[in-house]
ROKOL-184054 format. One record per residue (C-alpha): residue number from 1; x, y, z. Coordinates in steps of 0.1 Angstrom, whole numbers, plus 5000, padded with zeros to 4 digits. Layout:
// ROKOL-184054
nr NUM | u X | v Y | w Z
...
//
This chain:
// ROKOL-184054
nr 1 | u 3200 | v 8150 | w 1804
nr 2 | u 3176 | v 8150 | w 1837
nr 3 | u 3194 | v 8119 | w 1845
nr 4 | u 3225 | v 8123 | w 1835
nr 5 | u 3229 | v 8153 | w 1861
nr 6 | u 3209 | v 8132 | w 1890
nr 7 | u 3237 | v 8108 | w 1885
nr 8 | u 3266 | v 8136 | w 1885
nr 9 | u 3244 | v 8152 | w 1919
nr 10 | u 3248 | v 8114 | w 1933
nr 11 | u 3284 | v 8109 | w 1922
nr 12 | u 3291 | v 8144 | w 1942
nr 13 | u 3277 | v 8138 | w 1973
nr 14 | u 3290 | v 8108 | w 1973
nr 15 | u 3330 | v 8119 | w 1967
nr 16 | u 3317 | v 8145 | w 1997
nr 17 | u 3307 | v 8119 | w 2020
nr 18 | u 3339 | v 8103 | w 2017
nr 19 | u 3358 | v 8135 | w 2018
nr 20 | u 3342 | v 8145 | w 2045
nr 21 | u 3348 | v 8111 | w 2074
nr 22 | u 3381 | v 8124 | w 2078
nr 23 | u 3413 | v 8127 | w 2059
nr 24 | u 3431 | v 8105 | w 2034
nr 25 | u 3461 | v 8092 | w 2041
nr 26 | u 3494 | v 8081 | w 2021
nr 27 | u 3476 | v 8048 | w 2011
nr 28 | u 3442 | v 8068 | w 2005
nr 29 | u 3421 | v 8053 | w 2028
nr 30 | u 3396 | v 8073 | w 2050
nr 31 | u 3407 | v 8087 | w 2086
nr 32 | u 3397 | v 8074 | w 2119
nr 33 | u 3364 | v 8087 | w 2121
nr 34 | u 3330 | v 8092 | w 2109
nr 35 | u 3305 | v 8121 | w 2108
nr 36 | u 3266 | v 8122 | w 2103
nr 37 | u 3264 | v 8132 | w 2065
nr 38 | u 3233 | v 8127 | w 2036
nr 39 | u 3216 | v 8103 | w 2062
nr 40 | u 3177 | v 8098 | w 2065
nr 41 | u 3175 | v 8117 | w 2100
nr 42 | u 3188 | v 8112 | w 2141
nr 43 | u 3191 | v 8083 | w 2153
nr 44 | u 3224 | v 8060 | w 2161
nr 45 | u 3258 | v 8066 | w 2138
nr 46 | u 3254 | v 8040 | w 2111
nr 47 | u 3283 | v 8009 | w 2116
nr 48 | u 3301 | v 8004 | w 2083
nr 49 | u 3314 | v 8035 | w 2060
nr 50 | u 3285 | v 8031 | w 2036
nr 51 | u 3308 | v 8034 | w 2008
nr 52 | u 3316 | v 8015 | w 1982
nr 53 | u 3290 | v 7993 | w 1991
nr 54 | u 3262 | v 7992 | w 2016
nr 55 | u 3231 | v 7969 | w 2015
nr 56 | u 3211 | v 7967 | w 2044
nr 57 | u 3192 | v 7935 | w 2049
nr 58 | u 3163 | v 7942 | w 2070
nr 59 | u 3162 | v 7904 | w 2085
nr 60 | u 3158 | v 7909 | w 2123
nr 61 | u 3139 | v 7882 | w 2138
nr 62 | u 3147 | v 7861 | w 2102
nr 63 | u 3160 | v 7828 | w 2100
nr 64 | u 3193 | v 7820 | w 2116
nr 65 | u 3219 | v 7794 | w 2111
nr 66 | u 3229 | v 7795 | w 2144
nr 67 | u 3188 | v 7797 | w 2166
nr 68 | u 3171 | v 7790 | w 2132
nr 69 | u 3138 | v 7806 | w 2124
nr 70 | u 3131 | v 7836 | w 2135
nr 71 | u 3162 | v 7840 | w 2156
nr 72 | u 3183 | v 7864 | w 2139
nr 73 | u 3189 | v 7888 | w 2165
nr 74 | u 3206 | v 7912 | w 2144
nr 75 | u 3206 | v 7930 | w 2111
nr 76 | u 3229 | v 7922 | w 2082
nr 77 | u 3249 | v 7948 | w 2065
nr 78 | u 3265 | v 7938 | w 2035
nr 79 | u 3299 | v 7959 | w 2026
nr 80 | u 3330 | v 7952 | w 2007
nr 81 | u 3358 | v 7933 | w 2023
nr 82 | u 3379 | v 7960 | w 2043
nr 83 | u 3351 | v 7989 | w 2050
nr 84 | u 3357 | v 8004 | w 2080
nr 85 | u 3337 | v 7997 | w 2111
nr 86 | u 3328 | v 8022 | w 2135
nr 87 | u 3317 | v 8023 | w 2173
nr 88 | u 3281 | v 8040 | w 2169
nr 89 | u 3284 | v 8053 | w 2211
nr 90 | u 3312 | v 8062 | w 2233
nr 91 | u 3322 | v 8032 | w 2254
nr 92 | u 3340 | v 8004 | w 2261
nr 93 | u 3349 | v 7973 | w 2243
nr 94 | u 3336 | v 7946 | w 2267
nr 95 | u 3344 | v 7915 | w 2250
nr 96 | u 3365 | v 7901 | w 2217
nr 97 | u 3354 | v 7875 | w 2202
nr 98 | u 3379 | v 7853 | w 2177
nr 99 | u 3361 | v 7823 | w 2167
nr 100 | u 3328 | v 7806 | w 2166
nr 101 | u 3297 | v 7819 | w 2149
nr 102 | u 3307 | v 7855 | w 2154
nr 103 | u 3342 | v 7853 | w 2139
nr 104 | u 3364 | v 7883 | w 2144
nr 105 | u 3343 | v 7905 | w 2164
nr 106 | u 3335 | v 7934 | w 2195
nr 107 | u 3311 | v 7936 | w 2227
nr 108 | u 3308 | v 7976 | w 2232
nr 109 | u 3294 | v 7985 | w 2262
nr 110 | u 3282 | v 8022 | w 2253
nr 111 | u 3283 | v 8050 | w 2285
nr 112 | u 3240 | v 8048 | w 2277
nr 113 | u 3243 | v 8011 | w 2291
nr 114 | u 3228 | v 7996 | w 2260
nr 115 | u 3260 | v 7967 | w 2246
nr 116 | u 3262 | v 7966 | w 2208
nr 117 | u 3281 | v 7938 | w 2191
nr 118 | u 3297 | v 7934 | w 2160
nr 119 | u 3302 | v 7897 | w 2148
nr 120 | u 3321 | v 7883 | w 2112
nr 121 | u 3348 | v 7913 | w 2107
nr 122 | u 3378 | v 7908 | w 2086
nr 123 | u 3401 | v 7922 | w 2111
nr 124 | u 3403 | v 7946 | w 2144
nr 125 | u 3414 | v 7980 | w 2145
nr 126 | u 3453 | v 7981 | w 2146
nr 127 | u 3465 | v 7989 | w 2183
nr 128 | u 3422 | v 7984 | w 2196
nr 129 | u 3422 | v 7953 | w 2229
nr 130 | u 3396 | v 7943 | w 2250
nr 131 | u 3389 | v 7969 | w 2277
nr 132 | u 3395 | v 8000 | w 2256
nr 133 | u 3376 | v 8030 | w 2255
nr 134 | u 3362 | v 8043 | w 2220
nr 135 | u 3343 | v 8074 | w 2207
nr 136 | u 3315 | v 8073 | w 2187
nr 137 | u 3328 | v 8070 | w 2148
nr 138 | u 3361 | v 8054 | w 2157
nr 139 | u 3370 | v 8026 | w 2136
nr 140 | u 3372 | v 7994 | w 2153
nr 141 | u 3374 | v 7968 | w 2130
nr 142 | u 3366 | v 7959 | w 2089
nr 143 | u 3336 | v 7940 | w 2072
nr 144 | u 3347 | v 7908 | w 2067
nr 145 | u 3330 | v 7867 | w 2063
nr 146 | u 3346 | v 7854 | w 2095
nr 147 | u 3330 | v 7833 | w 2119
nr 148 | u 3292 | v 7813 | w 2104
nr 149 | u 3290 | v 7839 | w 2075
nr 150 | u 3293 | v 7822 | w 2040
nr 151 | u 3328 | v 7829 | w 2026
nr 152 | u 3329 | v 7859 | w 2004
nr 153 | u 3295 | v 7872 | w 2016
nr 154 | u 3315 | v 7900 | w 2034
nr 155 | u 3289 | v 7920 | w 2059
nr 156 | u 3286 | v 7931 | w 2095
nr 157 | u 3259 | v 7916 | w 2117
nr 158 | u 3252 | v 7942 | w 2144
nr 159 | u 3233 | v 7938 | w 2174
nr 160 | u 3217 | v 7959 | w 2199
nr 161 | u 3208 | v 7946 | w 2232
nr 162 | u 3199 | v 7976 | w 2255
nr 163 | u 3198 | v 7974 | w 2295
nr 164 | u 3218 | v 7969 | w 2320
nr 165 | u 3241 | v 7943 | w 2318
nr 166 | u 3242 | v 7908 | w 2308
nr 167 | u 3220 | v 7929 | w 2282
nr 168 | u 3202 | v 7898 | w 2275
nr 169 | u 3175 | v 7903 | w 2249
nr 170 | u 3182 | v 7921 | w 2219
nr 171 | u 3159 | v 7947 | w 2200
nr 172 | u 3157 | v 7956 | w 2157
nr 173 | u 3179 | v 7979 | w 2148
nr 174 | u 3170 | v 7992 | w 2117
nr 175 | u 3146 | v 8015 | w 2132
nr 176 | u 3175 | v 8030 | w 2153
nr 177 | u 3200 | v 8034 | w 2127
nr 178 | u 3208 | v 8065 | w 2109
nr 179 | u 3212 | v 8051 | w 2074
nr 180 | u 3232 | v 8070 | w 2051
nr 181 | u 3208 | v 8077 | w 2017
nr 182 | u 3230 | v 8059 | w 1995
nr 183 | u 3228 | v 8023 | w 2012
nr 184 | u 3199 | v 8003 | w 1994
nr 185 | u 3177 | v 7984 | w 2025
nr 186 | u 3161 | v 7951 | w 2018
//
């Protein structure tokens, strides 16, 4: 009984969290932004609408297929193909990238002077081009396997690389992320 109602607590906060990102429309897909909601504390708005799937892979600094090991200069966040990416600062996107390693993917220079990126999405925003401005929690893209990732293995590698620019060396983010309670980190 104890865990059937843990599992009916988790179900609900879970149908709130997705309630509560923004509106539904006709289609029934969530809105164009994203709130803080049953995270672990402060820190940076978490990338990818953590449902129905969010695995954080905790591999910073892991092996790379592109600068092999122990060049991984982001962190891996596996999704479903589709989930909605968000811009975790205000700012401006800085650079598009459409092939390569990084796929389908966004530069976004934030207004703290810190770029993130956001490499192997299945698409870009409708209507989003280089040189646009964006608010924190607007959707910019959707998790996808474009670019180096392995087909199917649908996730967004996100990178922080504070400084001024050409914001050179990047830094873990994990540690800066507020991760939403129901994402499992590895």
């Amino acid at each position: 009984m104890v865990l059937f109602a843990a599992a009916a607590a988790l179900v609900a906060s879970v149908a709130g969290t997705v309630g509560a990102l923004g509106p539904l429309d006709e289609a029934g897909t969530v809105g164009q932004t994203a709130e803080r909601i049953i995270t672990t504390g402060e820190g940076l708005l978490f990338p990818i609408e953590p449902f129905p799937r969010c695995v954080v892979g905790n591999n910073f600094g892991g092996d790379s297929k592109t600068y092999g090991s122990g060049g991984h200069q982001g962190v891996d966040i596996a999704g479903d193909r589709g989930q909605p990416v968000y811009a975790v600062e205000d700012g401006v996107l800085s650079r598009q990238f459409d092939s390569g390693n990084p796929g389908l993917g966004w530069a976004l220079w934030s207004v703290t002077d810190v770029q993130y990126r956001y490499y192997h999405l299945d698409a870009f925003a409708p209507g989003l081009e280089l040189g646009d401005e964006v608010v924190e929690g607007q959707v910019i893209g959707y998790v996808g396997d474009t670019g180096n990732a392995t087909p199917g293995g649908w996730h967004l590698h996100f990178e922080v690389r504070p400084g001024p620019s050409p914001h050179g060396r990047t830094v873990d983010p994990v540690p800066l992320l507020d991760i939403p309670r129901i994402c499992n980190v590895y």
